[in-house]
C-alpha positions as CSV (number, residue, x, y, z in Angstrom):
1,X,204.7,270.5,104.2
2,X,202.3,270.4,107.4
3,X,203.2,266.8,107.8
4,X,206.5,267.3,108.6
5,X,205.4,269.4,111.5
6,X,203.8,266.4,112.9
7,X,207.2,264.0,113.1
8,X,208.3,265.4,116.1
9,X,205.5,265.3,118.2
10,X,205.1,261.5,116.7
11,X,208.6,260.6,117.8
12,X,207.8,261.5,121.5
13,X,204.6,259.9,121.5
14,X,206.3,256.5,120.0
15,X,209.1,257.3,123.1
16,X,206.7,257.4,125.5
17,X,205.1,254.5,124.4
18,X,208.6,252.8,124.3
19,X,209.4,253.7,127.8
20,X,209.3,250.1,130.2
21,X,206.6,249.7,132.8
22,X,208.7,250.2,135.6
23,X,209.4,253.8,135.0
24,X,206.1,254.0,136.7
25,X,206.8,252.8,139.2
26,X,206.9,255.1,142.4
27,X,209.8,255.4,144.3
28,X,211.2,253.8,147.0
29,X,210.8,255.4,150.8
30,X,213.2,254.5,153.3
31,X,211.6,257.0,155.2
32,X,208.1,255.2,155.4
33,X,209.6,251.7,155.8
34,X,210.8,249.9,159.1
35,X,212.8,246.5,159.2
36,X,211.3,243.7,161.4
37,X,214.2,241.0,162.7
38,X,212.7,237.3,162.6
39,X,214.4,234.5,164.1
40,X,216.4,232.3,161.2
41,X,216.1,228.5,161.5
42,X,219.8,228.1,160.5
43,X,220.1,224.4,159.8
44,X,218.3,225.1,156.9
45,X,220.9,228.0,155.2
46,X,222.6,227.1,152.1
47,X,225.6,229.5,151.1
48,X,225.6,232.0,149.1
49,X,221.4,232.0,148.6
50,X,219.0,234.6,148.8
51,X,214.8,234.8,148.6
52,X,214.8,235.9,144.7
53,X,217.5,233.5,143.5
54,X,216.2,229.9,144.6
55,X,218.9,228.4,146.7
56,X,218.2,229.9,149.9
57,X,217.1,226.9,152.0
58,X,214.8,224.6,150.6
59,X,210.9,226.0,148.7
60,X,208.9,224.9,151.9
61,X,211.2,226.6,154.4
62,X,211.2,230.1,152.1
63,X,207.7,230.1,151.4
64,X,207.1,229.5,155.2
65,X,209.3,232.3,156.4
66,X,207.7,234.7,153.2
67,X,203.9,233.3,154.9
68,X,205.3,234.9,158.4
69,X,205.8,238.0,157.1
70,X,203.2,238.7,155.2
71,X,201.0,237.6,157.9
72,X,203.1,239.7,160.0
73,X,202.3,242.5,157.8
74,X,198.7,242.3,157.5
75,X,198.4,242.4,161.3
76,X,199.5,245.1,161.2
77,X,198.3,247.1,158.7
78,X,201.8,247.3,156.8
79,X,203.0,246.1,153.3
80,X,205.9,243.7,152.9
81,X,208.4,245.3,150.8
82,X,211.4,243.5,150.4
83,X,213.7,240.8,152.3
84,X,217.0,240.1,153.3
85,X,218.5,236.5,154.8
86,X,220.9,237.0,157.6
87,X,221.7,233.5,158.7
88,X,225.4,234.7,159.5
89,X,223.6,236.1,163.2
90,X,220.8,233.9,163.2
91,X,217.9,236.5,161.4
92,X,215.9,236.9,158.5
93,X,215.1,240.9,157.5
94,X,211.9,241.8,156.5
95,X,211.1,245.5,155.3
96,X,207.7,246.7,155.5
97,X,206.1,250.1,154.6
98,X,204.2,251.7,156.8
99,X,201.1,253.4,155.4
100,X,200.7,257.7,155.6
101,X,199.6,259.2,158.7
102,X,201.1,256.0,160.9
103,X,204.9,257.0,163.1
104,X,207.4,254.6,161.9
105,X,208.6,254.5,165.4
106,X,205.6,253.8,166.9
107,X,204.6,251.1,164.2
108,X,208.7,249.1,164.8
109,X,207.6,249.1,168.5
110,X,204.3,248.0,168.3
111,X,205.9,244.8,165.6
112,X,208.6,244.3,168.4
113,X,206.3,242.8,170.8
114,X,205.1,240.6,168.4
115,X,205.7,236.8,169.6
116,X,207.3,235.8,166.0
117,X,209.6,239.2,166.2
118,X,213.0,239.5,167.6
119,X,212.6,243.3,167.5
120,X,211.2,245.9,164.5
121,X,213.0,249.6,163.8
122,X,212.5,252.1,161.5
123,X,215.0,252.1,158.6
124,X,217.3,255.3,159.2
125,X,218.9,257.5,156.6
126,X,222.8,258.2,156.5
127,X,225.1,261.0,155.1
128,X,228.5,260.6,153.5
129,X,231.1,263.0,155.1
130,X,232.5,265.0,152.2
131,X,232.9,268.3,151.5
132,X,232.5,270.9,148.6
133,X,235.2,270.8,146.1
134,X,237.3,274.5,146.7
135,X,237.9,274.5,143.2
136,X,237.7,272.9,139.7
137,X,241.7,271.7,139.0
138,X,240.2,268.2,138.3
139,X,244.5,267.5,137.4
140,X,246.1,269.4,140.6
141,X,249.2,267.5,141.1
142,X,250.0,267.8,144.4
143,X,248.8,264.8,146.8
144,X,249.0,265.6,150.4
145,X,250.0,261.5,151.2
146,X,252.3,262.1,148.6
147,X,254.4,264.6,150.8
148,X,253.0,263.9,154.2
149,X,253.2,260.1,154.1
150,X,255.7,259.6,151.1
151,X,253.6,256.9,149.6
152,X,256.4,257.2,147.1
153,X,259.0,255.2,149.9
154,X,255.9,253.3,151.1
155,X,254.8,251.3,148.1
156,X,258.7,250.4,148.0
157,X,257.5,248.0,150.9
158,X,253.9,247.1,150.4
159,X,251.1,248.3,147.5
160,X,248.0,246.5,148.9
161,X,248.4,243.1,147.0
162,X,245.8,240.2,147.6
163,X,244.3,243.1,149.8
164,X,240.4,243.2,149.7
165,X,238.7,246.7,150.5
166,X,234.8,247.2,150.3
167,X,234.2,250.3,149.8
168,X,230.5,250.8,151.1
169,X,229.1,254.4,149.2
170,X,227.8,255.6,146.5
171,X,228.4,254.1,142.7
172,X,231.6,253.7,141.1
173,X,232.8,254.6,137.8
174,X,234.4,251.1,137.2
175,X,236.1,252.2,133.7
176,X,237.4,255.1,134.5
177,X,241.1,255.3,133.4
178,X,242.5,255.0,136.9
179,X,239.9,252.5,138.6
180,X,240.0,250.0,135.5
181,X,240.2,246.4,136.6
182,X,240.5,247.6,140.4
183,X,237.0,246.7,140.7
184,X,236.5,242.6,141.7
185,X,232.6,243.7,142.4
186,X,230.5,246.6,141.4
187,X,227.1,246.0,142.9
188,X,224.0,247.9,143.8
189,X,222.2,247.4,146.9
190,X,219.8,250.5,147.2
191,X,216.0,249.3,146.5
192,X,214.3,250.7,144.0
193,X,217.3,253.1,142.0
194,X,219.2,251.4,139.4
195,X,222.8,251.6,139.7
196,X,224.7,255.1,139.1
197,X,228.3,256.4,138.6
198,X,228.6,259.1,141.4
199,X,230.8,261.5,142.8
200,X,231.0,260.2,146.4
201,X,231.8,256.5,145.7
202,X,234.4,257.2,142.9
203,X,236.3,260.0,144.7
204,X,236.7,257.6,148.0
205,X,237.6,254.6,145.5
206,X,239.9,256.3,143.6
207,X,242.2,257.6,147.3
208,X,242.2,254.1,148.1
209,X,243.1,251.8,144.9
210,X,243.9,254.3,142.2
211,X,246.5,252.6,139.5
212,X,249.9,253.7,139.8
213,X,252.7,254.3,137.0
214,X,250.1,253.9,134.3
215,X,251.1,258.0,133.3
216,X,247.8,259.2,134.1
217,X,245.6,260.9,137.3
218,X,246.7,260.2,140.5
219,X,248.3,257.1,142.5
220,X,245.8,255.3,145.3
221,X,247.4,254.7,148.6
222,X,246.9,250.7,148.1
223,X,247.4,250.7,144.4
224,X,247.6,246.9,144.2
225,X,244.6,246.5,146.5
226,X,241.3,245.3,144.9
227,X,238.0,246.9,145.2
228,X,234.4,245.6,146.1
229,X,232.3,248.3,145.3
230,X,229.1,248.1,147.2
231,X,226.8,250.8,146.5
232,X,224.5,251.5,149.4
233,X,223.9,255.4,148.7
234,X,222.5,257.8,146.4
235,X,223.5,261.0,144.7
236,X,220.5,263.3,145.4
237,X,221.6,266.1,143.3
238,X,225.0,267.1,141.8
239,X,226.9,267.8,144.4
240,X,228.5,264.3,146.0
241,X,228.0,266.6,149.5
242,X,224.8,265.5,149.2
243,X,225.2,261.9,149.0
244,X,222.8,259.6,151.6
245,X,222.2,256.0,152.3
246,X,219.6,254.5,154.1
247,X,219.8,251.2,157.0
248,X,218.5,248.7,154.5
249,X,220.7,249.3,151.9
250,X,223.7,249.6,154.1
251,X,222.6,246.1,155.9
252,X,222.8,244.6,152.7
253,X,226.3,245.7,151.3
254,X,227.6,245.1,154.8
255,X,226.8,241.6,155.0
256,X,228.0,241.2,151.7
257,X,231.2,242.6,152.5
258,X,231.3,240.0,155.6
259,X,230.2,237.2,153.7
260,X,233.4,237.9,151.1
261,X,235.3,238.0,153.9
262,X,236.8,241.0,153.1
263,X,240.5,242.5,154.8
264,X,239.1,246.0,155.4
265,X,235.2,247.8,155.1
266,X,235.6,251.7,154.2
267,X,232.3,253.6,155.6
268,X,232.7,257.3,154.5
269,X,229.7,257.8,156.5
270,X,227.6,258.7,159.5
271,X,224.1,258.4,160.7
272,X,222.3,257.3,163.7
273,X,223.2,254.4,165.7
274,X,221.6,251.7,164.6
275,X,221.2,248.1,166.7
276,X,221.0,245.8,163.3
277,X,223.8,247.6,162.0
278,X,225.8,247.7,165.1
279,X,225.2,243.6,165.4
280,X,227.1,243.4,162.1
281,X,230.0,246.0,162.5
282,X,230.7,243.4,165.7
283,X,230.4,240.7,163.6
284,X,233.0,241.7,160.8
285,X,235.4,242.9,163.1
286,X,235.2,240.0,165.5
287,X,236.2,238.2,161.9
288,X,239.3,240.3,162.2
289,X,238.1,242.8,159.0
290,X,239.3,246.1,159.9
291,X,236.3,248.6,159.7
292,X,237.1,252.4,158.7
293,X,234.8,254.8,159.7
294,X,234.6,259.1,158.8
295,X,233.9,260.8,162.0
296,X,231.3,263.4,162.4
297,X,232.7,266.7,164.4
298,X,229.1,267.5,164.8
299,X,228.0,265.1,166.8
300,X,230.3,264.5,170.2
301,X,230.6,260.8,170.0
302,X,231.6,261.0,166.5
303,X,228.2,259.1,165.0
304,X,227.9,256.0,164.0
305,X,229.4,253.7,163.3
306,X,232.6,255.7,164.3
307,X,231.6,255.5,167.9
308,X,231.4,251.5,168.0
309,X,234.6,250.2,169.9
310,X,237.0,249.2,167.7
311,X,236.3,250.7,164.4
312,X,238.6,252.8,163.0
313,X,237.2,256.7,163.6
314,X,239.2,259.1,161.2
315,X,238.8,262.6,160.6
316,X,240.4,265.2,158.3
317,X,241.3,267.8,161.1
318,X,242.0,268.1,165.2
319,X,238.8,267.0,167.4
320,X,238.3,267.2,170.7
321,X,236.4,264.2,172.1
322,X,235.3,262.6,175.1
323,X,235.9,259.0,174.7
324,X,237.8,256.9,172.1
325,X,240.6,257.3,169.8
326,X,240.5,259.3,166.5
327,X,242.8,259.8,164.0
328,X,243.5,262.4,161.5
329,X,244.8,261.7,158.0
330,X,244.5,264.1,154.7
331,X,241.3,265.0,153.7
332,X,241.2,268.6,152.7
333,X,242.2,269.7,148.5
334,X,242.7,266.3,147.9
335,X,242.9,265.4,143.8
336,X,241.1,261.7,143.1
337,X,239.0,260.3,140.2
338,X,235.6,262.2,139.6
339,X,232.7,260.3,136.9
340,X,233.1,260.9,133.5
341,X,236.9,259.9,133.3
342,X,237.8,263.2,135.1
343,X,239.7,264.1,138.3
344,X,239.0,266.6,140.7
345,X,239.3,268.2,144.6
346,X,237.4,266.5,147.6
347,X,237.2,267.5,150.9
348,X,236.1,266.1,154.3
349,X,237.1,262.9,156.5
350,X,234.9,260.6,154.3
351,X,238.5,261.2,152.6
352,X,240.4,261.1,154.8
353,X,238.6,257.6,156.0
354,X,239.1,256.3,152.2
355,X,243.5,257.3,153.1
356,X,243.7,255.4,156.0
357,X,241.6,251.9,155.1
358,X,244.5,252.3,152.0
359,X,246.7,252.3,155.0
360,X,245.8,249.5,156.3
361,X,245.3,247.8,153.3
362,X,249.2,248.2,152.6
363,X,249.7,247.3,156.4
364,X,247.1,244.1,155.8
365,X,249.8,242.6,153.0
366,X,252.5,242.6,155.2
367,X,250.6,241.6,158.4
368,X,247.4,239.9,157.6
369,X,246.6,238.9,161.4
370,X,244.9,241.2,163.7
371,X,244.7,243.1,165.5
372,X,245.1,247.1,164.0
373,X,247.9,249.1,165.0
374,X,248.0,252.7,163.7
375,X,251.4,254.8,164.8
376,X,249.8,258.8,165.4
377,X,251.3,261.6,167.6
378,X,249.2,260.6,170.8
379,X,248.5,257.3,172.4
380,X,244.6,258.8,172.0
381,X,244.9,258.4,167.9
382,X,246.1,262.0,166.1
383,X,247.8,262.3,163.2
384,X,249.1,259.7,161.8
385,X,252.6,258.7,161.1
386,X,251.8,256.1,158.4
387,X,255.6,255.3,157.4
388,X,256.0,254.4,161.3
389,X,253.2,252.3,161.2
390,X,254.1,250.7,157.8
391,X,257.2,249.7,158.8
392,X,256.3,248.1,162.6
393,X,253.8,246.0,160.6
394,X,256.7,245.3,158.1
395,X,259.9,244.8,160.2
396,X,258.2,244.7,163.7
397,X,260.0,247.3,164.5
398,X,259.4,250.5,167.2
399,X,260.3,253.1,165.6
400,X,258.9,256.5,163.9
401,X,260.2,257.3,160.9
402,X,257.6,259.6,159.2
403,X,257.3,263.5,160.5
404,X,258.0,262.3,163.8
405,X,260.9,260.8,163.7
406,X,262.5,261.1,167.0
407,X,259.7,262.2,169.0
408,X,259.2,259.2,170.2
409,X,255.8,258.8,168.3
410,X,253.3,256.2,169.9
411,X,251.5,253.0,168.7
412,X,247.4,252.7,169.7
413,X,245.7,249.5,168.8
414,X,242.8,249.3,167.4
C-alpha cells in the first residue's frame, strides 16, 4: 500500500525531531580563541572546586572574577567562552573567542596590556607523535621490550604498583579486555567534543599498563601501575596519526594530573612552546612528578614540551641534537590495544614515550623519591638499558646488566 512508503521517511523526520538541542550547536575553535591569565586572589580557593560546580571560593568572589572577564571581553570586542581556576600558581584562565577577520596574536597582545591581565595568548594546537601502522597483525606476538628490555626478568622486581601515570592524549577504551580496571580516571577535557575511544590514547595506555597473565593481548611495561586517563586530544579522522590537542584542553588535564598528584605525566605529544603550559610542566616536576615527553626529529630542539629542562625527551630512533639529553626506547612495529577490543601495530616516539614513563613507573615503586635516573649507552641519554636502571633504583647498585653489560653503560639524571 502507498502508506507504507511513507514510514520511512516518517521515522527520519521523528529522528530528527528526536535529536537534543545541542547537536546544533557549532563547534568549538581553538583556533579563534586566546586564553587571558588573571591574577587569582588565593585566600579565597577551596580544594577541589571549579566555576560550574559551586565550591570554588565563595558566590561573591566567583561572580566577581566572571564580572572581570566579561567586562574584559566586551572591551575588547571578544566573547567569553569558558574558564579554568588555577589557584595552584596564583591565576584564573579565561578563554575568549576572537571574532572573524581579528589576528588572534594581535588580539592576546593587545589583552596583555590590560591593567587586570597578567598576559593573554592565543590557544595553540598540538600533534601526537605516532606513526602509521605498517601492517594490520592486530595479535603479532613479538614485543620489542619483551626481548630488548626482558620485561619478563623485570616485573620479577617491580610491576608499577601504587604507581600513578596520567596519560594526557586522546580517549581511552576503558573496557577493553587488557585496560579493564587499569583506569582510576577516564575524563574528558576538550571543550565542546564529547568524549571518544581513540586510537592514539588507547595504543599509548595499553604500552604502559596493559594487564599481564590474564591469557590475552599483550603485557604493559608497568602492569600493576594505574591509569588516569586525561583526554586532551581529538581523533580528526581514522587514522590515530592524525590525532591533535589544543593549549586549553591540555592546561586543563595537566593541572588535573598535578592536582592528583600523580608519580609520572606521559605527553605523547608536541607543539609550540607555550608560557602557561611551560609554568605548569615546572610546577609538576618541581612536585617531583616525572614528566615524559615524545620528541619531534623535526624540529631541532625537540618541541615542546620535550625541550623544557628536566622532562623526560624520548624518541623511537638516533637523533642528533644540540642541547639536552634524549633517549631512545622501542617505538617502531610495536603490538598494543587498538578501540573496539582489538590489538594492533603503532609506530613513532609517542610510543616509545608511553615505554619509558612504564619505566619509570616500575622504577617509581621501588624508589619513589626523586630525582629520575635513566641508565642509556651515553651520558647524553641514548638507548636505554632499562634492566640497569631498574636494578640501581632497586638495589642501588652501579651496574649494567641489560645489552650492555660490561660496557660500562652510564647513568644521566634527569
Amino acid at each position: 500500500m502507498i502508506w507504507r512508503r511513507f514510514i520511512p521517511l516518517l521515522a527520519l523526520c521523528l529522528a530528527s525531531l528526536a535529536v537534543p538541542a545541542h547537536a546544533a550547536e557549532p563547534p568549538v575553535r581553538p583556533d579563534r580563541q586566546i586564553l587571558v591569565m588573571v591574577k587569582h586572589p588565593v585566600d579565597h580557593f577551596r580544594p577541589n572546586g571549579a566555576y560550574g560546580g559551586g565550591s570554588y571560593g565563595d558566590d561573591l568572589a566567583r561572580s566577581a572574577r566572571e564580572r572581570l572577564a566579561r567586562k574584559i571581553a566586551h572591551h575588547y570586542g571578544l566573547s567569553l567562552a569558558d574558564a579554568w581556576p588555577m589557584p595552584m600558581i596564583g591565576y584564573d584562565c579565561f578563554v575568549m573567542t576572537v571574532p572573524d577577520g581579528r589576528s588572534t596574536a594581535a588580539a592576546a597582545d593587545q589583552v596583555s596590556h590590560d591593567r587586570d591581565v597578567a598576559w593573554a595568548q592565543p590557544v595553540e594546537l598540538y600533534a601526537t607523535q605516532g606513526g602509521a601502522p605498517s601492517h594490520n597483525d592486530p595479535l603479532f606476538a613479538a614485543e620489542p621490550a619483551a626481548r630488548q628490555w626482558r620485561l619478563a626478568e623485570l616485573h620479577q622486581i617491580s610491576t608499577g604498583r601504587g604507581v600513578r601515570v596520567a596519560v594526557i592524549d586522546s580517549g581511552i577504551q576503558a573496557r577493553h579486555p587488557d585496560l579493564a580496571g587499569q583506569l582510576m580516571v577516564n575524563r574528558n577535557f576538550v571543550a565542546g567534543r564529547p568524549g571518544a575511544v581513540e586510537e592514539h590514547g588507547t595504543g599509548v595506555a595499553g604500552i604502559i599498563a596493559a594487564k599481564a597473565d590474564n591469557g590475552v593481548g599483550i603485557a604493559g611495561v608497568a602492569p600493576a601501575a594505574r591509569l588516569l586517563g586525561l583526554r586532551a586530544c581529538w581523533q580528526q579522522t581514522v587514522s590515530a596519526a592524525s590525532t591533535v590537542c589544543d593549549s586549553f584542553s591540555l592546561t586543563k588535564a595537566l593541572y588535573f594530573a598535578i592536582e592528583q598528584k600523580a608519580d609520572v605525566i606521559n605527553l605523547s605529544l608536541t607543539g609550540p612552546d607555550d608560557r602557561l603550559l611551560r609554568e605548569l610542566v615546572k610546577t609538576a616536576l618541581a612536585q617531583g612528578t616525572a614528566v615524559v615527553a615524545a620528541f619531534d626529529t623535526k624540529r631541532s630542539d625537540g618541541g615542546f614540551p620535550a625541550s623544557v629542562p628536566g622532562v623526560i625527551a624520548v624518541s623511537d630512533g638516533p637523533v642528533a641534537v644540540s642541547r639536552g639529553a634524549v633517549y631512545t626506547a622501542p617505538g617502531r612495529d610495536v603490538p598494543t590495544t587498538e578501540p573496539g577490543s582489538r590489538w594492533f601495530l603503532v609506530n613513532g616516539s609517542s610510543f616509545a614515550a608511553a615505554h619509558v614513563s612504564g619505566l619509570v613507573a616500575l622504577v617509581r615503586q621501588r624508589h619513589r623519591s626523586p630525582p629520575m635516573a635513566l641508565v642509556a649507552d651515553r651520558g647524553d641519554g641514548g638507548v636505554i638499558d632499562a634492566c640497569a636502571t631498574l636494578m640501581r633504583a632497586a638495589s642501588g647498585c652501579d651496574c649494567a646488566c641489560g645489552p650492555y653489560r660490561g660496557t660500562g653503560a652510564r647513568a644521566a639524571a634527569r
